[in-house]
C-alpha positions as MATLAB code, in Angstrom:
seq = 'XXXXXXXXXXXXXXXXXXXXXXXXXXXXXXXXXXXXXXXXXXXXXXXXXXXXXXXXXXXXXXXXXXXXXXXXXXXXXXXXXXXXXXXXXXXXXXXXXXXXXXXXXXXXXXXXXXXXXXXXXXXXXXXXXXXXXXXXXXXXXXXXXXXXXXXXXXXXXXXXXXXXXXXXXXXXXXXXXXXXXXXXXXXXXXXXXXXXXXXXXXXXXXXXXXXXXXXXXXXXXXXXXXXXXXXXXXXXXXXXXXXXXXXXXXXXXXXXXXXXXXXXXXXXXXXXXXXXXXXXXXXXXXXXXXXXXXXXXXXXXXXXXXXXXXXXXXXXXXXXXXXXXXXXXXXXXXXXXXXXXXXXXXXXXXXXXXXXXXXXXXXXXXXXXXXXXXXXXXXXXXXXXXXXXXXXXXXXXXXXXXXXXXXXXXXXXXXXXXXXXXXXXXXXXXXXXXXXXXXXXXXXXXXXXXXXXXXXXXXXXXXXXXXXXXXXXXXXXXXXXXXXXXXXXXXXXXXXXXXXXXXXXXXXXXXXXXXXXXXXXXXXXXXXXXXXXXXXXXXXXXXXXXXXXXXXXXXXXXXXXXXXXXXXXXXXXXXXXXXXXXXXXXXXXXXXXXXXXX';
ca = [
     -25.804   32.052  -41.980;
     -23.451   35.067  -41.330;
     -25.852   36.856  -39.230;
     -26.321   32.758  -36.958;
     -21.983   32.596  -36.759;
     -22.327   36.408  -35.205;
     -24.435   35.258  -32.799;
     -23.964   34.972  -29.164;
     -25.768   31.429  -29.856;
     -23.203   30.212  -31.919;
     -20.217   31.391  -29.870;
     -21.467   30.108  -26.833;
     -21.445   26.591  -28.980;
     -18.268   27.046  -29.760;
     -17.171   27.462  -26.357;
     -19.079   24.712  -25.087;
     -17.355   22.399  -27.058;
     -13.943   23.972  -26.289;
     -14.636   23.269  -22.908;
     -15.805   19.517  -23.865;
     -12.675   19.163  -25.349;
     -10.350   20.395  -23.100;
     -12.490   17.728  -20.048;
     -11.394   15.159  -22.604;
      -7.687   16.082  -22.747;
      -7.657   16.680  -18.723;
      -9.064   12.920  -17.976;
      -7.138   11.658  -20.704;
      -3.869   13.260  -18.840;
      -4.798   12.045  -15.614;
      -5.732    8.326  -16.959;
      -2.367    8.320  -19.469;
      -0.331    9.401  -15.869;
      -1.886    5.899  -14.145;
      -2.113    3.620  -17.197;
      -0.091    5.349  -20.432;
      -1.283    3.142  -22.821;
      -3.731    4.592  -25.480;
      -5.542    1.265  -26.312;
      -6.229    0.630  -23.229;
      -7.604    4.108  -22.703;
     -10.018    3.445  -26.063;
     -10.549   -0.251  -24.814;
     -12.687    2.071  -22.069;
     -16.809    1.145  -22.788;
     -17.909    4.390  -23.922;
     -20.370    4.968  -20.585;
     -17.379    5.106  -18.288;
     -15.284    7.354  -20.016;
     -18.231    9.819  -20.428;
     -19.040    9.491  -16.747;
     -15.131   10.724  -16.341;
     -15.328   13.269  -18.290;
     -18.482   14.425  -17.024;
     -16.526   14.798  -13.801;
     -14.038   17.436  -15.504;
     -16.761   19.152  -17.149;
     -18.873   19.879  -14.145;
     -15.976   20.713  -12.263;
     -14.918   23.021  -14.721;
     -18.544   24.783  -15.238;
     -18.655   25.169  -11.355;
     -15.319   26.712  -10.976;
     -16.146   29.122  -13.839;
     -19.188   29.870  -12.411;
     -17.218   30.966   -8.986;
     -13.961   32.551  -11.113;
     -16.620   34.084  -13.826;
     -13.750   33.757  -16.664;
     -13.593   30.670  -18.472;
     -10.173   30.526  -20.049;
      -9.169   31.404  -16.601;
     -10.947   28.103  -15.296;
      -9.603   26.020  -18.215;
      -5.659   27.257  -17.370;
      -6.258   26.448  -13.589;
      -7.802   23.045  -13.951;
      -5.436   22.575  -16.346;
      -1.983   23.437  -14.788;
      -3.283   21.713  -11.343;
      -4.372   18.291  -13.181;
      -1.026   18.471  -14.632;
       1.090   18.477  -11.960;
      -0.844   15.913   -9.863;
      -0.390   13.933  -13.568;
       2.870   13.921  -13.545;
       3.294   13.840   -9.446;
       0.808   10.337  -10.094;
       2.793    9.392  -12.738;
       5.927    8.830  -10.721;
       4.068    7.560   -7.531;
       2.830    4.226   -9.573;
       6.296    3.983  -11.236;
       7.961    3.593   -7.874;
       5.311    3.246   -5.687;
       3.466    0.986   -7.378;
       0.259    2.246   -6.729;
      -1.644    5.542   -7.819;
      -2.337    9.362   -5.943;
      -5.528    8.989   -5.012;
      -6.466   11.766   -3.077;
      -6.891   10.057   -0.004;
      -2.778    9.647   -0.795;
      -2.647   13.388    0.206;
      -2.623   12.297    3.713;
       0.931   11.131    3.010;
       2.340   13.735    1.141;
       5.320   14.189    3.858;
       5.977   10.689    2.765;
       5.669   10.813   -1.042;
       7.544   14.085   -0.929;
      10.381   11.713    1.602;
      10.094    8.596   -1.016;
      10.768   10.898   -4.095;
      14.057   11.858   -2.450;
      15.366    8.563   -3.151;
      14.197    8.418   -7.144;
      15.736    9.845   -9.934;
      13.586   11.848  -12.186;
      13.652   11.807  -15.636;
      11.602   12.318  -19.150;
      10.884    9.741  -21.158;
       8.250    9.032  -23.592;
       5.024    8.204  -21.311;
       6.091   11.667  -19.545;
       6.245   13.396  -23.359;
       2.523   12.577  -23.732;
       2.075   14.572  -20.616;
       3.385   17.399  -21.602;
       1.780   17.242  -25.205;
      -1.224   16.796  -23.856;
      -0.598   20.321  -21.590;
       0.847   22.252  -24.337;
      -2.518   21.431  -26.632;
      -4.376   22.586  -23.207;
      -2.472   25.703  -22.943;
      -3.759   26.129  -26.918;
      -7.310   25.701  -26.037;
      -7.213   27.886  -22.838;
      -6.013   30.509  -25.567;
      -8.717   29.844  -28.163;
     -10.915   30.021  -25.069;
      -9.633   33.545  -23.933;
      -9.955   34.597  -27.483;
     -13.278   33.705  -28.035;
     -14.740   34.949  -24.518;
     -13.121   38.446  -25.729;
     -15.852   38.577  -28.127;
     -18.793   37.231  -26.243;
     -17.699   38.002  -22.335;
     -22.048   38.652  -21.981;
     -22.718   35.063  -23.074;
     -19.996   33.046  -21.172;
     -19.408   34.583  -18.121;
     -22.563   36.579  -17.876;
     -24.545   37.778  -15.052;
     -25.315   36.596  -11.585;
     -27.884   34.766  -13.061;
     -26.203   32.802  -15.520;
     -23.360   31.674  -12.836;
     -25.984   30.228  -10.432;
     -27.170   28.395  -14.206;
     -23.794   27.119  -14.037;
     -23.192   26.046  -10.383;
     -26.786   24.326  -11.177;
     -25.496   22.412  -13.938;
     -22.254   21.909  -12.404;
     -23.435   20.296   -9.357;
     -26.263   18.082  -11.573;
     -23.484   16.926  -13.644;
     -21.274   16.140  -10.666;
     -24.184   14.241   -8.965;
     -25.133   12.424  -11.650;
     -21.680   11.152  -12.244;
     -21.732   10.275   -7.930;
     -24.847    8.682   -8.560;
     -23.833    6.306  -11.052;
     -20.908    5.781   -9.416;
     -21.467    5.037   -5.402;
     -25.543    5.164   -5.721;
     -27.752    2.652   -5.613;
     -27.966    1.407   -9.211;
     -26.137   -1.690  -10.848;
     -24.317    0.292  -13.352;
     -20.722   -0.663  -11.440;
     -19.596   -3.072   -8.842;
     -19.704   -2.637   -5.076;
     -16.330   -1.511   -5.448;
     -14.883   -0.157   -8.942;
     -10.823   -1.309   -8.063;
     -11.875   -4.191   -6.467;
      -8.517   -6.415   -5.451;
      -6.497   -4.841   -8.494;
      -6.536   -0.823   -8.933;
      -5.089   -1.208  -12.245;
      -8.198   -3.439  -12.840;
      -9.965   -0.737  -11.899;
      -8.752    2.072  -13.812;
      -8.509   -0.118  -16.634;
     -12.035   -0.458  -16.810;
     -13.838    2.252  -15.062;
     -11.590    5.816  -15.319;
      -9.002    7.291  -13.316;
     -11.516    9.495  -12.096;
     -14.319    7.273  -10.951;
     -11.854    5.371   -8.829;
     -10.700    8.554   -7.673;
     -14.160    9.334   -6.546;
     -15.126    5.681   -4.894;
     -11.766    6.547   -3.337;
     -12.440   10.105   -1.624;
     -16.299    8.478   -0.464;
     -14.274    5.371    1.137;
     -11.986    7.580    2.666;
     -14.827    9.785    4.079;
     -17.310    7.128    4.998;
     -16.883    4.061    7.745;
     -12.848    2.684    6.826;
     -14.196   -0.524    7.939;
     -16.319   -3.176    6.005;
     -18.753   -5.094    8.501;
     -18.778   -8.309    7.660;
     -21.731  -10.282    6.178;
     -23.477  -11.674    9.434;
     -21.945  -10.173   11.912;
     -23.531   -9.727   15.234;
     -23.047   -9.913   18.669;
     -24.181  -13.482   18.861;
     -21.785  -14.539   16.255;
     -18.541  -14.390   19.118;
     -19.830  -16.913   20.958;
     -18.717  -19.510   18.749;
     -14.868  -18.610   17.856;
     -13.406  -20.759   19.448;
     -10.729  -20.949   22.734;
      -7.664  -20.039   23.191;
      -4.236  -21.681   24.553;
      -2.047  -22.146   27.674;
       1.236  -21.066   27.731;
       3.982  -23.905   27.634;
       7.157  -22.109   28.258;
       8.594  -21.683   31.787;
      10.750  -18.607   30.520;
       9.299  -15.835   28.562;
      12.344  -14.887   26.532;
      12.923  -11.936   24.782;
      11.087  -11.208   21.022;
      11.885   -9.270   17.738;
       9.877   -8.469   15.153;
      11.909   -7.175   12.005;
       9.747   -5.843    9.237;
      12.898   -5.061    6.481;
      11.506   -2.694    3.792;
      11.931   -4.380    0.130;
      13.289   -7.645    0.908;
      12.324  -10.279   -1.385;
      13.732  -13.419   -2.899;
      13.977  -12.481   -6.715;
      15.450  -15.839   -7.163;
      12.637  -17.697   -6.616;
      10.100  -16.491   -8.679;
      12.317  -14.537  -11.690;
      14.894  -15.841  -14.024;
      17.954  -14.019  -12.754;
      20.788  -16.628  -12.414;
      23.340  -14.290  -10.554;
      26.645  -15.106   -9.945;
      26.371  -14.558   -6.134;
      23.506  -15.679   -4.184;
      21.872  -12.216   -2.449;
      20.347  -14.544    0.216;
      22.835  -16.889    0.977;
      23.539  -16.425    4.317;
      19.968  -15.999    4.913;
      19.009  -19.354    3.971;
      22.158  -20.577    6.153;
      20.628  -19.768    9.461;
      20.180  -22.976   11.864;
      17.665  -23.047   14.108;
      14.972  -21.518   11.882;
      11.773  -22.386    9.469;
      12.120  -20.513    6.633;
       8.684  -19.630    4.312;
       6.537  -16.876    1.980;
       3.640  -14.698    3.351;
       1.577  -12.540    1.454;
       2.721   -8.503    2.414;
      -0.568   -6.255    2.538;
       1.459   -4.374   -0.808;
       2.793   -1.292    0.908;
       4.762   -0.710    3.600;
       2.210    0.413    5.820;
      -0.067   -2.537    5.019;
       2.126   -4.984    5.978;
       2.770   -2.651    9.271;
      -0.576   -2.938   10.044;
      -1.336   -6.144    9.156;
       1.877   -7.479   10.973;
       1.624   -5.762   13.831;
      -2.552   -6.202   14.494;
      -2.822   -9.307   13.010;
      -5.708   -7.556   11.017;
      -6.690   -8.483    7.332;
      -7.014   -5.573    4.843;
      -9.844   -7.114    3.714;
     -12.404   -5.361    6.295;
     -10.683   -1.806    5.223;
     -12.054    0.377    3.028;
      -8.536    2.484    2.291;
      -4.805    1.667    2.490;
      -2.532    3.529    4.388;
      -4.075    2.706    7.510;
      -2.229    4.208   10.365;
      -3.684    7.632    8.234;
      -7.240    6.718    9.345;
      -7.296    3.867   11.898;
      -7.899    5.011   15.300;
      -5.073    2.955   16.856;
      -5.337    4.491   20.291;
      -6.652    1.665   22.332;
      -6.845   -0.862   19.596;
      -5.560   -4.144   20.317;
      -2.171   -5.182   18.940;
       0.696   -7.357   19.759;
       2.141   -4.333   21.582;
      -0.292   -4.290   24.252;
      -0.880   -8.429   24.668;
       3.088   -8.642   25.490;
       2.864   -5.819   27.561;
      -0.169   -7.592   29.108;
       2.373  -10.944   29.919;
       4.959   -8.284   31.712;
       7.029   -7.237   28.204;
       8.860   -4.407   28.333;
       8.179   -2.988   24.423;
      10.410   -0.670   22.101;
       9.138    0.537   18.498;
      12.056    1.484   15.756;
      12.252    3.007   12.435;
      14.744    5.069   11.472;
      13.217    7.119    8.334;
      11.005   10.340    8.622;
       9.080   10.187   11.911;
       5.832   11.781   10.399;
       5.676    9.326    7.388;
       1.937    7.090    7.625;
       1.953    9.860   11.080;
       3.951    7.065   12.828;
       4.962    9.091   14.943;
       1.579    9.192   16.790;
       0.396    5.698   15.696;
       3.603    4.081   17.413;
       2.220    6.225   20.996;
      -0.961    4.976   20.066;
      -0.133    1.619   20.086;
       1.146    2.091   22.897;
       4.911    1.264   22.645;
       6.565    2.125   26.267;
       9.751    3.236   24.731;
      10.127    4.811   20.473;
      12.622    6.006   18.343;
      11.601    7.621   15.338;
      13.631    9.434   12.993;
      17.693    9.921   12.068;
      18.154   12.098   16.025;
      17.325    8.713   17.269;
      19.648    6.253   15.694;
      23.062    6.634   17.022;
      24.835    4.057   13.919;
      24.536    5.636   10.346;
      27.187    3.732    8.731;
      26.200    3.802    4.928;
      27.010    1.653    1.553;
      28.126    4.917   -0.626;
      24.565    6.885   -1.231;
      22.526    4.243    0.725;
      22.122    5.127    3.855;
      21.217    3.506    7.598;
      22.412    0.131    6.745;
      20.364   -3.053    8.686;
      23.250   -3.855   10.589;
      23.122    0.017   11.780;
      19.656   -0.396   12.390;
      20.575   -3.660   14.520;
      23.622   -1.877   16.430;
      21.214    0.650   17.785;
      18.244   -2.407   18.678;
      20.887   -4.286   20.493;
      22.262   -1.462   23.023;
      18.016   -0.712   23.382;
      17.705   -4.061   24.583;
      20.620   -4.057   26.762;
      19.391   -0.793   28.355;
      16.399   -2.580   30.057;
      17.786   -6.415   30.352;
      16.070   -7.420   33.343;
      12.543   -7.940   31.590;
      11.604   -9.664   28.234;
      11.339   -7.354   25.912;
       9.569   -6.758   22.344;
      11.169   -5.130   19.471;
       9.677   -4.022   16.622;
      12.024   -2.257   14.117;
      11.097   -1.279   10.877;
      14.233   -0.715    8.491;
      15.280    0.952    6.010;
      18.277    0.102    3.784;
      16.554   -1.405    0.442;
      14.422    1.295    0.062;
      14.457    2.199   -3.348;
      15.300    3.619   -5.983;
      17.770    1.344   -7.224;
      19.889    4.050   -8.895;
      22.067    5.519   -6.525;
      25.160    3.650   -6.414;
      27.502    3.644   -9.422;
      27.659    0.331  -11.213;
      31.109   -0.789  -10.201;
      30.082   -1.081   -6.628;
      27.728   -3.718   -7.380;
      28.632   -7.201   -5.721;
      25.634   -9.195   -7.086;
      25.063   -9.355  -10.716;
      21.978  -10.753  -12.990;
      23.208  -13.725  -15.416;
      20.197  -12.447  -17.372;
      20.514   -9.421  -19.428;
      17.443   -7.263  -18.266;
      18.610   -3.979  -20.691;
      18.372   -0.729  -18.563;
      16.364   -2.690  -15.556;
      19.577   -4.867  -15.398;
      21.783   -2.320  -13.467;
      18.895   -1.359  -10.890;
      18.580   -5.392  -10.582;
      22.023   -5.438   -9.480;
      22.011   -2.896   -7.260;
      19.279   -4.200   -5.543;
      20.114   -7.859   -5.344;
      23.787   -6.332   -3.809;
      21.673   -4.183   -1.158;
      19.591   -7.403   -0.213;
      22.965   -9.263    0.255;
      23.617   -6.467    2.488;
      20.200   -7.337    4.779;
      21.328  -10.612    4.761;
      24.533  -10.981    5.793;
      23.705   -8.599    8.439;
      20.601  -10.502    9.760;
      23.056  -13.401   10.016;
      25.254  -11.388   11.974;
      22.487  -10.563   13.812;
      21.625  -13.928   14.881;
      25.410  -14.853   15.794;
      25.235  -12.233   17.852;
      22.660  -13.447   19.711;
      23.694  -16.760   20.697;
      24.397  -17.098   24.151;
      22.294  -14.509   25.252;
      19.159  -14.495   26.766;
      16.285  -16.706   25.234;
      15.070  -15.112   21.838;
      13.249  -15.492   19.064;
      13.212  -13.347   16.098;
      10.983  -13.131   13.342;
      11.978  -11.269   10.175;
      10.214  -10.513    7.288;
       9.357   -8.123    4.241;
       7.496   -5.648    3.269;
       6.443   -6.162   -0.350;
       8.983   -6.451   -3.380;
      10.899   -4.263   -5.045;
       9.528   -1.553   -8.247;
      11.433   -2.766  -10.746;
       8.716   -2.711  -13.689;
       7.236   -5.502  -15.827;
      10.472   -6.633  -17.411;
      11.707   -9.437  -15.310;
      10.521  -12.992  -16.628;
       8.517  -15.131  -14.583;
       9.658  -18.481  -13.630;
       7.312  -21.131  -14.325;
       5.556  -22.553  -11.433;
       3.601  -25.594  -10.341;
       2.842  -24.347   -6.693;
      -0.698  -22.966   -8.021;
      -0.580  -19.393   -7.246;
      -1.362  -16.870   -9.758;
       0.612  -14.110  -11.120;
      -0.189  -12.004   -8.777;
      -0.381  -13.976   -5.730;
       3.161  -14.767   -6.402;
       4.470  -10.893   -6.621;
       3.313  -10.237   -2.868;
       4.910  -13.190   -1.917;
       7.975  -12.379    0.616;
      10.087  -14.288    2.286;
       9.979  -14.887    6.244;
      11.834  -16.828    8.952;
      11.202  -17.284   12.462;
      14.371  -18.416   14.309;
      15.824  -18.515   18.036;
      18.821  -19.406   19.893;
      17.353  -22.098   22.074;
      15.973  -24.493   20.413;
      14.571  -25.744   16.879;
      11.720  -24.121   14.967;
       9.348  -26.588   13.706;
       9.143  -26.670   10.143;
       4.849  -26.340   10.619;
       6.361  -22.761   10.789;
       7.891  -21.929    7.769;
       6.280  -22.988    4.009;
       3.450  -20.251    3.324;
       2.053  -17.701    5.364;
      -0.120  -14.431    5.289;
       1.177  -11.525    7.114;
      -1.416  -11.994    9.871;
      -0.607  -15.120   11.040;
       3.219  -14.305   11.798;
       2.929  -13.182   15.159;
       0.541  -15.673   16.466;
       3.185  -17.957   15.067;
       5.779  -16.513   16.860;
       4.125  -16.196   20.544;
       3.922  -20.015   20.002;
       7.495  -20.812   19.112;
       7.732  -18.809   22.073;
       5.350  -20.925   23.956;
       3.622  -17.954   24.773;
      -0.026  -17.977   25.840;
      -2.312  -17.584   22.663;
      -5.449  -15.447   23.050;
      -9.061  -16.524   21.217;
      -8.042  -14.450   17.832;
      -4.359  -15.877   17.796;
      -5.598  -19.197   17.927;
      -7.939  -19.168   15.499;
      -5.627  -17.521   13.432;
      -3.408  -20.701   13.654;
      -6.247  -22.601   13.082;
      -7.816  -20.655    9.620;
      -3.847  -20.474    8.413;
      -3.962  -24.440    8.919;
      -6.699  -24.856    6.165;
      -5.996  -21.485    4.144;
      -2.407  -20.292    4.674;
      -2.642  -17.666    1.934;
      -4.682  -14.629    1.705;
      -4.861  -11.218    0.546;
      -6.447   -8.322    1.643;
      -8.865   -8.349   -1.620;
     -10.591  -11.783   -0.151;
      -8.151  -14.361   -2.839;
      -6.998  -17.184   -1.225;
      -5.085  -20.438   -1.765;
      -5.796  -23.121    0.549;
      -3.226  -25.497    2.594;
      -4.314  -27.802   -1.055;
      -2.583  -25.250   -3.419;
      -6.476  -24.491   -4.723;
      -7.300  -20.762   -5.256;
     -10.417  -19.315   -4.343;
     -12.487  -16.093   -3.434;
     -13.591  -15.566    0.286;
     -17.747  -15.674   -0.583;
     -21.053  -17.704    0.618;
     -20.040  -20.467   -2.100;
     -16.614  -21.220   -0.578;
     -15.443  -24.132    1.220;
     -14.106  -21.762    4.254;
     -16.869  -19.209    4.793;
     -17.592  -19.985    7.843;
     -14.625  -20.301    9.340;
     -12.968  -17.372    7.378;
     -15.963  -15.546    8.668;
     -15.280  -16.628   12.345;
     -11.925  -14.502   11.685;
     -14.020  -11.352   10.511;
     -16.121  -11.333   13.163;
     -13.547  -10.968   15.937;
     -11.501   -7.964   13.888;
     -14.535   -6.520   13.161;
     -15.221   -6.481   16.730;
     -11.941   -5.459   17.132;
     -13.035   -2.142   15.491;
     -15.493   -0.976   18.739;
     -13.879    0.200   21.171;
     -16.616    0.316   23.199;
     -18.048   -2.866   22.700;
     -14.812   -4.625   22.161;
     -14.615   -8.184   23.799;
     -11.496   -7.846   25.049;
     -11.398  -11.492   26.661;
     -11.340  -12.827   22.805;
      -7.750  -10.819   22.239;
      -5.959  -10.892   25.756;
      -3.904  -13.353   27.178;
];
């Protein structure tokens, strides 16, 4: 027995399942950073979380097979998964979603985000740094025990091919169960919910599907599509006004109507002078859940639904592509493209030329008015001082605006408490002072869209349309009102409020009620009496049966019922009728342009 522990054989054991262990710890640090809930992590069905770590262990056996040192393989892996732990940890805290690594794309814009956070340690961050410490014990247990048996880890040439062998079997094995051709997972692991996802499936393996969507065609064809399929989508409509007067689109990061969906009860109404507006039709559209979704789905009138990734001015070539910017442009619009944050963030700063705005300003050198509320900067009614001398700089055409602000960006922490105006009759604990400095920020946006809209009475015909992006990060502590309207939890989280208003006449109330973020501009261009292509008009037409949809294929129709876009639904065909033309959309080259111009 002494002679068998001696052994080569036995160390190289040993180290085998030192290196087992320390895969576990690493996927159980990167899972804890996305979910930090240790049932949850055990509630994992045993084949997935061996497929994850499977994917740390032949990582690890191929880097040590390239690096010929395994405790130096174990401390790399290590140190690198822990900082993208904790990096991942803070991105779903106040991001709301997790750093996949397709996220890398946008790490000028995570690294401009965290700016606006504060940092801190708290327990689910403690687990984090257990977790590394106990690494940091095996890498020296490792280091130890390769002392003694360098021969039988690290070896010769010919045991580090062994190991890249292994190391890419194990790795292909995992990609096979994963994205191959067997029905060991769904077509796609995070389906409509990523924490779904992760829940049930690993960190890792969504990371994986992730990379492969990101790599492969971003967009889904839809079931059925073909060339054939266009002919029957329908017509499009005349224009009705005589005037084409001027229109702008407002896309205002985090606002959101707390009120109506959480118990709050504060003793001043954030969006009173919203609601006071005359002239409009007020409503709730479904936001594509980031900003850039609902960019992209506001500004293309394209569903998420036919994307493979988020983030999609990071992948979509946009050069070309149809969008509202070049049907005004199309009708004799003069257009102008606005956002005052970090020029590079979602690489706006090509995607706005892309589009093919005539005339952008990007970034804090291109905002003259930077009036802030104590540490929150470029207030709306900054943002609306510099849109207003843009518009009189070029008054003799209509123009389009499309200005993305900035102001309720969070985090909610910056201001001290007594310069709160709004306050929560409903003691939240600790989320209760970022509540309140939120709801007094949103009062901000809308007195000054109210402003806005006094000011622009008089002037030439306009008609603005204003909504949000997606709702605010302030965790799972609010309570849910209860709600007869029929839309699930999660429906009702993406829900943000919109209103399309002008200073020449009324807005119809068929306007306002419920919405998805793709139907707003076709909406508009008629309250405009604009002419409405093919696709706008059957976007009015789909949003008449099923107002509500997300980019995961859920909908609620015009009934209140929910359902799930498929061959058994109700609206297949015509939801398909949509597909079909964004799909087609997608080719550049054998684009249909007649379906999407005026």
């Amino acid at each position: 027995m002494k002679k068998f522990v001696k052994s080569s054989t036995f160390r190289f054991i040993i180290m085998a399942g030192l290196l087992l262990l320390a895969s576990c710890m690493i996927y159980g640090m990167t899972y804890f950073s996305t979910i930090p809930h240790v049932k949850t992590f055990l509630r994992q069905k045993p084949f997935w979380l061996l497929i994850n770590v499977v994917l740390v262990l032949s990582g690890l056996i191929l880097l040590q097979a390239i690096l010929g040192k395994c405790w130096m393989t174990v401390l790399v892996v290590s140190m690198a998964s822990f900082v993208w732990s904790v990096a991942n940890y803070f991105t779903v805290t106040y991001h709301g979603s997790p750093l996949f690594l397709s996220e890398y794309a946008n790490l000028m814009t995570a690294l401009d985000v965290a700016g606006n956070y504060s940092f801190g340690i708290n327990g689910d961050v403690v687990k984090l740094i257990c977790i590394i410490i106990a690494l940091l014990g095996v890498t020296f247990l490792v280091k130890m025990l390769e002392r003694k048996a360098p021969v039988a880890v690290a070896g010769s040439l010919k045991r580090r091919a062994c190991g890249l062998g292994i190391g890419m079997a194990g790795l292909g094995m995992a990609t096979f169960f994963v994205l191959g051709p067997l029905k060991l997972k769904p077509e796609t692991t995070m389906g409509w919910s990523w924490k779904a996802g992760v829940e049930k499936y690993g960190f890792l393996v969504c990371c994986l599907e992730d990379a492969h969507n990101g790599m492969a065609n971003p967009y889904k064809m839809p079931e059925g599509y073909s060339w054939e399929a266009l002919s029957d989508v329908g017509d499009g409509k005349e224009a009705t006004a005589t005037e084409y007067p001027n229109l702008i689109v407002i896309l205002n990061e985090t606002f959101y109507d707390l009120e109506e969906f959480y118990e709050i009860n504060p003793d001043v109404s954030p969006l009173e002078k919203y609601y006071a507006i005359d002239n409009a039709a007020f409503g709730f559209a479904h936001s594509g859940g980031g900003t850039n979704d609902s960019e992209y789905e506001l500004l293309l009138s394209n569903s998420l639904y036919l994307l493979n990734k988020t983030s999609p001015f990071n992948f979509a070539n946009l050069k070309d592509h149809f969008s509202i910017v070049e049907y005004v442009e199309k009708l004799g619009y003069s257009t102008i493209g606005m956002h005052c944050g970090q020029k590079e963030n979602y690489h706006r700063n090509t995607a706005y030329r892309d589009l093919g705005f005539d005339r952008i300003f990007l970034g804090q050198d291109d905002f003259k008015y930077q009036k802030a509320n104590f540490n929150r900067k470029w207030l709306d009614s900054e943002n609306y001082r510099d849109m207003m001398d843009h518009l009189e700089e070029n008054a003799s055409d209509p123009q389009f605006v499309f200005l993305l602000t900035y102001q309720n960006h969070g985090g909610y922490e910056k201001n001290d408490n007594s310069l709160d105006t709004v306050h929560s009759g409903v003691d939240y604990g600790e989320t209760t002072s970022r509540l309140n400095e939120f709801m007094s920020s949103l009062k901000l946006s809308s007195d000054a869209f109210f402003e806005l809209t006094e000011s622009l009475k008089g002037e030439r015909p306009t008609v603005v349309l204003m909504v949000g992006d997606h709702g605010p990060a302030l965790g799972g502590t609010l309570t849910r009102k209860s709600t007869e309207n029929g839309y699930n939890g999660e429906l009702i989280k993406s829900l943000v409020p919109y209103v399309i208003w002008t200073n020449y006449k009324e807005v119809p109330e068929q306007y306002g009620k419920i919405a998805s973020m793709e139907d707003l501009i076709p909406m508009m261009l008629d309250v405009a009496g604009l002419p409405l292509s093919t696709y706008y008009n059957l976007i009015l037409e789909l949003r008449k049966q099923v107002p509500l949809r997300n980019g995961n294929g859920a909908y609620v129709d015009a009934n209140g019922k929910e359902g799930q876009y498929s061959a058994e639904s109700e609206y297949y065909d015509l939801m398909n009728k949509y597909f079909y033309l964004e799909y087609n959309s997608f080719d550049l080259e054998k684009m249909r342009k007649e379906l999407f111009l005026p």
